[in-house]
C-alpha positions in Angstrom: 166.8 133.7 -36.9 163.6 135.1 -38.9 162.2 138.6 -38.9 160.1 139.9 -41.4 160.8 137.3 -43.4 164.8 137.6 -43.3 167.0 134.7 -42.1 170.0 136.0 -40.1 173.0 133.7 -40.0 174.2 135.7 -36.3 172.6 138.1 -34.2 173.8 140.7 -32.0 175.8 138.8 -29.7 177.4 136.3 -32.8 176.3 132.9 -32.6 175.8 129.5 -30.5 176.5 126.0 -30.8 174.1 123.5 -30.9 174.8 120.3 -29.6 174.2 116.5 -30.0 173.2 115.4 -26.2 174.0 111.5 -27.3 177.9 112.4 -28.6 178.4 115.9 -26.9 179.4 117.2 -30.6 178.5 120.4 -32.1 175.4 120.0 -34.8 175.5 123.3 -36.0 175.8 126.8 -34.5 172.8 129.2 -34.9 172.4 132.7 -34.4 172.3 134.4 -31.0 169.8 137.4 -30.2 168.5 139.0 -27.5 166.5 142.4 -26.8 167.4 144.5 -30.2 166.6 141.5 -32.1 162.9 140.6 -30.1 162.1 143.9 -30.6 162.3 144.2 -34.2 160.8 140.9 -34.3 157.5 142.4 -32.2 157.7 145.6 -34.5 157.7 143.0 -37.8 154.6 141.1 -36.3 152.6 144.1 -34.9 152.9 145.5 -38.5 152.4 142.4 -40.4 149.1 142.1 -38.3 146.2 144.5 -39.8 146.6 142.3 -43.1 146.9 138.8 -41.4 144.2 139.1 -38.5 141.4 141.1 -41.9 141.6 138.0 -44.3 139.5 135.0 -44.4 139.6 132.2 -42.3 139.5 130.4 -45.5 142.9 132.5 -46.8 144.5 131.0 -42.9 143.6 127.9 -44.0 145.2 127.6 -47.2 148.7 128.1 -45.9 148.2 126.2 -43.0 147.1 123.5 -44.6 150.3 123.5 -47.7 152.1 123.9 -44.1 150.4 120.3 -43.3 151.2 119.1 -46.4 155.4 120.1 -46.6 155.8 118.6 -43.3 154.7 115.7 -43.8 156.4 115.5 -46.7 159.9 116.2 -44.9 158.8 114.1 -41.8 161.6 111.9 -42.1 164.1 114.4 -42.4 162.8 116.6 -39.9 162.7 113.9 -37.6 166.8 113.1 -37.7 167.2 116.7 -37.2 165.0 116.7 -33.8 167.5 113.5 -33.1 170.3 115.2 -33.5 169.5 118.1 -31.5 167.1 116.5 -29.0 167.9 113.0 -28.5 165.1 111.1 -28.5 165.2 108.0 -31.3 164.3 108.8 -34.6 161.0 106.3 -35.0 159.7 108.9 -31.8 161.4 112.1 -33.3 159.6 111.4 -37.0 156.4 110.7 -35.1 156.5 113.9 -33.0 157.1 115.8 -36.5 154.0 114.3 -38.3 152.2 114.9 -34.9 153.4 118.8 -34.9 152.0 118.4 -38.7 148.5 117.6 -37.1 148.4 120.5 -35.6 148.5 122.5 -38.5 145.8 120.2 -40.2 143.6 120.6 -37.6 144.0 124.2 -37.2 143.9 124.7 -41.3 140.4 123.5 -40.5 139.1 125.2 -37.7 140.3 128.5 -38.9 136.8 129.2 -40.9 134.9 128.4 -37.6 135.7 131.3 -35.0 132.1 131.9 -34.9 130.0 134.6 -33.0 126.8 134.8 -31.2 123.6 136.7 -32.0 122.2 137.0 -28.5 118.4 137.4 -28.2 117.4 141.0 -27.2 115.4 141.5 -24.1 114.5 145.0 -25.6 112.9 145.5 -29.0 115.3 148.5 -29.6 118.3 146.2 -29.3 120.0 144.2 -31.5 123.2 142.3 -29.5 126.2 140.7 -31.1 129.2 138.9 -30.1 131.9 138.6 -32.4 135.1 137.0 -31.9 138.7 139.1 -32.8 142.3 138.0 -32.8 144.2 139.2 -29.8 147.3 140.5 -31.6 150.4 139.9 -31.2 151.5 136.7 -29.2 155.0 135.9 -27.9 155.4 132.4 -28.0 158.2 130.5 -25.5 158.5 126.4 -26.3 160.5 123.9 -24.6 163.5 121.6 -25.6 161.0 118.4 -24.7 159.0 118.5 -27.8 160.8 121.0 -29.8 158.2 120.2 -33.1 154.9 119.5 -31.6 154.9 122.3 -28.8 155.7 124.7 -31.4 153.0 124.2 -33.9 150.4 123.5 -30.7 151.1 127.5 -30.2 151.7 128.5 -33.6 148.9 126.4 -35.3 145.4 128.0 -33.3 147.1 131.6 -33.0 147.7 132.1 -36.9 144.1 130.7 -38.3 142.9 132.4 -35.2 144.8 136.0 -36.9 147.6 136.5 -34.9 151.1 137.6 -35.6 154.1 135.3 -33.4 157.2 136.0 -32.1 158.5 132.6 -31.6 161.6 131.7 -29.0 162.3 128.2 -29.2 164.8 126.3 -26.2 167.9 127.6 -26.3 168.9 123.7 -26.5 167.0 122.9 -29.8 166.4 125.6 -31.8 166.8 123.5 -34.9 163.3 122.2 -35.6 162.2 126.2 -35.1 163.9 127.1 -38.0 162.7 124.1 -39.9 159.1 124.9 -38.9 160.0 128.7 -39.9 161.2 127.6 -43.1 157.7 125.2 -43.9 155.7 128.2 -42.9 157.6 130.1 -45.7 157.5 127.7 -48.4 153.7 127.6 -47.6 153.6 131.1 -48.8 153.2 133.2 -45.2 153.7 136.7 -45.6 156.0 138.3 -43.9 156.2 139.3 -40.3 153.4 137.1 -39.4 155.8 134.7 -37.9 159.1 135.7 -36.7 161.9 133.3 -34.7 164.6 134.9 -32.4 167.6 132.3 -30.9 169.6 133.2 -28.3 169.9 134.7 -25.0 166.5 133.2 -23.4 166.6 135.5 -20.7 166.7 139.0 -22.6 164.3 137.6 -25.4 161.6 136.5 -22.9 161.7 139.6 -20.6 161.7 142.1 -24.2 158.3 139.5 -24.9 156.6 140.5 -21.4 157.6 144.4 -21.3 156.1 145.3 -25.0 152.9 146.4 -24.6 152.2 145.5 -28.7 152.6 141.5 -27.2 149.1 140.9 -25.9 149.7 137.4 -25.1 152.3 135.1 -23.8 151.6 131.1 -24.5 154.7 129.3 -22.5 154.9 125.7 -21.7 157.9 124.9 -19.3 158.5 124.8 -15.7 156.0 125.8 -12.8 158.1 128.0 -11.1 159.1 130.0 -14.7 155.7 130.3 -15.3 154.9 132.4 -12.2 157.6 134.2 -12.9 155.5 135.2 -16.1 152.4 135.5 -14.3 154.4 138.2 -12.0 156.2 140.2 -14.2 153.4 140.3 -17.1 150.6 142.1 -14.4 152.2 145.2 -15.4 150.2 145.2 -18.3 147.4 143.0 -17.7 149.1 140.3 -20.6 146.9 137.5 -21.4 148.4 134.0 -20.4 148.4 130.4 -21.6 150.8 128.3 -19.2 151.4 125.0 -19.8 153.2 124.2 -16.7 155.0 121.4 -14.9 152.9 118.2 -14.0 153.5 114.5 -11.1 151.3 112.2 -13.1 150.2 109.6 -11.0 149.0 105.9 -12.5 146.6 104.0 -10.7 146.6 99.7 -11.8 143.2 98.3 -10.0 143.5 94.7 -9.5 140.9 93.8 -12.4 143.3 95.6 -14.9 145.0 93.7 -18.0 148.2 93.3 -16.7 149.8 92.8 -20.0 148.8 96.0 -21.4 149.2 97.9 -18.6 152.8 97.3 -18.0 152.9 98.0 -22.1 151.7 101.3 -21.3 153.4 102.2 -18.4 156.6 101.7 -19.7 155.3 103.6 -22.7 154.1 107.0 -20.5 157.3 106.5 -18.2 159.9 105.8 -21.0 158.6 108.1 -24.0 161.2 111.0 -24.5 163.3 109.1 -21.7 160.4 110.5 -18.7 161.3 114.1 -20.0 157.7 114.8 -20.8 155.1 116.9 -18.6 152.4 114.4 -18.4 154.5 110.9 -18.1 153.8 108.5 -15.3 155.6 110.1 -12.1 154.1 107.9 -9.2 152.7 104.8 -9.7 149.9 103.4 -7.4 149.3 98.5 -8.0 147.2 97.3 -6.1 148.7 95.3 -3.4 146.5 91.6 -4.9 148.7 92.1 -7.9 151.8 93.6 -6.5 154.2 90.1 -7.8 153.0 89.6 -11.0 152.7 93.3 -12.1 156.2 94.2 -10.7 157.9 91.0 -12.4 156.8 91.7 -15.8 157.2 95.4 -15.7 161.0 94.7 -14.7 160.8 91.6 -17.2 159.9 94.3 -20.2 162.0 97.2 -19.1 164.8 95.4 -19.3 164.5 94.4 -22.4 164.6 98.0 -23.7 167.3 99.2 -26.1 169.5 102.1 -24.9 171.4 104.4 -27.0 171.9 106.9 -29.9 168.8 107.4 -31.3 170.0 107.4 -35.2 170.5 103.8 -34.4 168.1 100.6 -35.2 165.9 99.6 -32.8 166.7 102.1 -29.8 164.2 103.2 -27.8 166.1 105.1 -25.1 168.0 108.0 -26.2 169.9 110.1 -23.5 169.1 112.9 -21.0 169.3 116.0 -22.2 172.4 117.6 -20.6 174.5 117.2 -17.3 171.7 119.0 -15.0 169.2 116.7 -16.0 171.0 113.4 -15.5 172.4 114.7 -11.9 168.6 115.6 -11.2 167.5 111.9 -12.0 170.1 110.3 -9.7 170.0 112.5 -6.9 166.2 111.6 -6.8 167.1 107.7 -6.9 170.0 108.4 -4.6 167.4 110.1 -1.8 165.0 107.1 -2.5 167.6 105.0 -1.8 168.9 106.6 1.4 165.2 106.2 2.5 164.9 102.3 2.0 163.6 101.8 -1.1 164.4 98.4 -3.4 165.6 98.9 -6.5 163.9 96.5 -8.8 166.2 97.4 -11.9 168.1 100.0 -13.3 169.2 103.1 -10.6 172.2 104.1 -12.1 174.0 106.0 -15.3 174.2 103.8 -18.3 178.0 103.0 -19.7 178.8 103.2 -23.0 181.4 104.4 -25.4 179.1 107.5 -26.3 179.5 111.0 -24.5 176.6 111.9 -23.8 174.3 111.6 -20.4 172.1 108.4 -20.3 170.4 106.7 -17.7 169.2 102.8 -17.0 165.4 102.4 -17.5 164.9 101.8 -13.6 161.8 101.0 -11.3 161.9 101.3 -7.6 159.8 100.0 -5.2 158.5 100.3 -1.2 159.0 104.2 -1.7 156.9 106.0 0.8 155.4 109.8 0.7 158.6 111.6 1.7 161.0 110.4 -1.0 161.7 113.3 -3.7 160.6 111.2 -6.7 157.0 111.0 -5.0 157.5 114.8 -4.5 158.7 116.7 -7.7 158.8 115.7 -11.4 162.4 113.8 -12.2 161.9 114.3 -15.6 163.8 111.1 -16.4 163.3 107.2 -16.5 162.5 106.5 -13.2 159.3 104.4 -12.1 158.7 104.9 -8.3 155.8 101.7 -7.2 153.6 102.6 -4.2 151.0 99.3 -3.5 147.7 100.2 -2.2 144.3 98.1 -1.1 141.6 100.8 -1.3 140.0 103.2 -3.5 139.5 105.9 -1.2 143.3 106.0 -0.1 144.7 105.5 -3.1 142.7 108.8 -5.0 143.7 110.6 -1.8 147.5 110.2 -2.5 147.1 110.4 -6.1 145.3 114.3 -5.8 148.1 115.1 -2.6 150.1 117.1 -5.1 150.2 121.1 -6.1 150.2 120.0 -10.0 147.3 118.7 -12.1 148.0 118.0 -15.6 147.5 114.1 -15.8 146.7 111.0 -14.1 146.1 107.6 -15.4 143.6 104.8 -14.5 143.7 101.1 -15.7 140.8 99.2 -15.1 137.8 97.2 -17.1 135.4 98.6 -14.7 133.5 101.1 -16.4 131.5 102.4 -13.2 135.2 102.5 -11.3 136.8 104.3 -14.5 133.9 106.6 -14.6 133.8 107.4 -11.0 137.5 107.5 -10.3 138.1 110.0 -13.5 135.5 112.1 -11.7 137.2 112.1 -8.6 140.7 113.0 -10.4 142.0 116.2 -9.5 143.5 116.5 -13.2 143.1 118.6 -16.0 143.3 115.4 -18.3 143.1 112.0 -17.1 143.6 108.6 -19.3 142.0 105.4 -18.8 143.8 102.6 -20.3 145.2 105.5 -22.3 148.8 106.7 -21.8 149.0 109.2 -24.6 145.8 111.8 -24.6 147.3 114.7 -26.0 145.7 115.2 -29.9 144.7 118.2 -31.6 141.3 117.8 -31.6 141.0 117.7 -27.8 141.8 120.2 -25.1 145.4 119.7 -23.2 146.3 121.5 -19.8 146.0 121.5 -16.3 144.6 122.9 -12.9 146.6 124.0 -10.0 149.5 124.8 -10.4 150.1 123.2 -13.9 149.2 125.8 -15.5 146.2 128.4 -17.1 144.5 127.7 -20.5 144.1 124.8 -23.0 145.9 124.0 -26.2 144.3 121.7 -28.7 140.7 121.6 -29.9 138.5 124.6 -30.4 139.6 125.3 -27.2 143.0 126.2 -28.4 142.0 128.9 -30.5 139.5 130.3 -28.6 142.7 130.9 -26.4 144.2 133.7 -29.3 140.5 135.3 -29.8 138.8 138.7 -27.9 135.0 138.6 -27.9 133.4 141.8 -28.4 129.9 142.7 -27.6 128.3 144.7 -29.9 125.2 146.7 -28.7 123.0 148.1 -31.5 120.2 150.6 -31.4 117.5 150.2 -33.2 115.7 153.3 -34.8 
């Protein structure tokens, strides 16, 4: 824990073990907060903020960008320590840090361009000005997915935009917080101006969306969390950025390369073992290409290494707990129960390791009411629906309350064009599995959530504009 630039070795309700989701064995244990500790947290930042949000864009920039610098510098060690806590093999772990290190680049440069607008008068005794200001204080809630990159996404465009944090990582990996707390204060960030609080996820959120000093809540995690936030934080009109829950669907045309699109599937579906919002969750062949797409997607899965992510050459690491694993077969088990083939995989992987892993699995002749083409399994399971026509297919694709990303392979240009148009998606890839960068707005319509993170967009998210009306003498 880190308030006001103080580590705490336990909090007010002792400490929690952190474990290893491949062995089941205790990493570490890290302190345990709640309310008293959130509050001094919000107190540290709204007092730290006067002095952040008044200097320079350029002053942001220059410990956001020595940020940059340590973390890549550490990337390797940073990564085993996501492994460890996370799962996920170290050659993804190492690049989520360096991503996560992006972030900071990008927002180290953008900090020096929140500009304003001079707006032309339609009066010559008017002068009118726009000027952008931080919001304030922001409470920041990151999931155990991406426990690097979703932190500096938030933290990154709210601190060169001027705002103070109060950061509460996943219970599961608060780890790489503490790491990233750490960079931030080897970069040389006062004090106060981020602040990290593990422990009791309940009490620490709900102290977030009560304090009137928090102007805004950024929260990626689940859809129905998130309108929990949207309900409880009306009491005082909080600002909200929701990243939310997401179905990707990925459409294959019969003109696409089959060779890289399999490549790529397997790359959306399998990254982070499927536990990622915007992996492929339903995907659409067409029905000309149904044999030789489905052969050589099984023909590559299968190939894929499975186990503890410390180790050479795996690229599977496990679920990460009991819930989630039980979540993944139930959906395969209902898919099952309503006739569908089971091209590989579609059940738990055996091995002398404790934790809960899974067989890389595809399934095949699913139909509409099968759970897996209903809600996000958030594990590695590829559910193949074959289709003949355009119009039918972008109707099932957009039959869904989420809308974060969907996927189109083709080397059509006009059909890419016109079907990314047609997309009811806040992002959509074509021949592209993995859109998320810093330099581009990420998020999604409907019910995956409200705002963008990435891009100028992302910092516009942490800024006020005020109108300034001037009379002229």
């Amino acid at each position: 824990m880190f308030v006001n630039g103080e580590w705490r070795e336990t909090g007010s309700k002792g400490t929690n073990a952190i474990y290893n989701p491949a062995t089941m064995e205790v990493v570490t244990e890290v302190a345990h907060g709640g309310k008293a500790e959130t509050e001094e947290a919000i107190t540290s930042a709204s007092e730290a903020f006067s002095d952040w949000s008044e200097r320079t864009g350029r002053e942001r920039s220059r410990i956001l960008y020595k940020a940059y610098e340590l973390m890549m510098e550490d990337a390797e060690r940073l990564g085993k320590i996501l492994t460890l806590e996370q799962g996920k093999p170290l050659k993804e772990a190492v690049g989520e840090v360096k991503g996560a290190a992006n972030f900071l680049l990008w927002y180290a440069e953008e900090a020096s361009r929140g500009y304003g607008e001079w707006i032309p008068s339609s009066s010559k005794e008017k002068r009118l000005l726009v000027i952008p200001q931080a919001v304030g204080v922001v409470g920041a809630i990151t999931p155990w997915n991406f426990p690097s990159s979703m932190i500096t996404r938030k933290l990154a465009p709210a601190l060169a935009a001027g705002c103070t944090v109060v950061l509460k990582p996943a219970p599961e990996t608060p780890l790489s917080a503490i790491e990233i707390m750490k960079v931030f204060e080897r970069a040389g960030m006062p004090p106060g101006v981020v602040n990290l609080v593990t422990g009791d996820a309940e009490e620490i959120g709900n102290a977030l969306l009560v304090d009137k000093r928090v102007r805004l809540i950024t929260f990626t995690g689940s859809t129905e969390v998130g309108k929990y936030l949207m309900r409880e934080s009306a009491a005082h009109v909080k600002k909200l950025s929701l990243e939310l829950g997401g179905h990707a669907p990925s459409i294959v045309f019969e003109d696409a390369d089959i060779d890289k699109a399999t490549t790529l599937v397997l790359g959306s579906k399998f990254r982070n073992n499927g536990q990622t919002c915007i992996c492929t969750n339903r995907l659409y062949v067409h029905e000309s290409i149904k044999s030789s797409f489905t052969n050589l997607l099984k023909e590559k899965a299968l190939k894929m290494k499975i186990g503890y992510g410390l180790d050479d050459g795996v690229e599977l690491g496990p679920l990460i707990n009991k819930a989630a694993l039980e979540k993944v077969g139930s959906h395969v088990e209902d898919a099952v129960s309503k006739g569908c083939e089971i091209v590989c995989g579609g059940k738990n992987w055996s091995s002398n390791l404790d934790g809960h892993f899974y067989e890389p699995t595809i399934i095949s002749n699913v139909d509409d009411e099968m759970k897996v083409m209903n809600e996000e399994t958030f594990g590695p399971v590829i559910p193949i629906q074959f289709f003949t026509d355009e119009a039918e297919v972008l109707q099932k694709a957009n039959n869904t309350d989420y809308g974060l990303a969907a996927y189109i392979f083709t080397e059509n240009t006009n059909r890419a064009i016109r079907v990314s148009e047609k997309l009811d998606y806040g992002i959509v890839g074509v021949n592209d599995v993995f859109p998320a960068v810093p330099e581009a707005p990420f998020g999604g319509i409907k019910q995956s959530g409200i705002g963008k993170e990435g891009g100028h967009h992302g910092m516009d998210e942490f800024l006020e504009q005020k109108f300034i009306s001037i009379g002229m003498a």
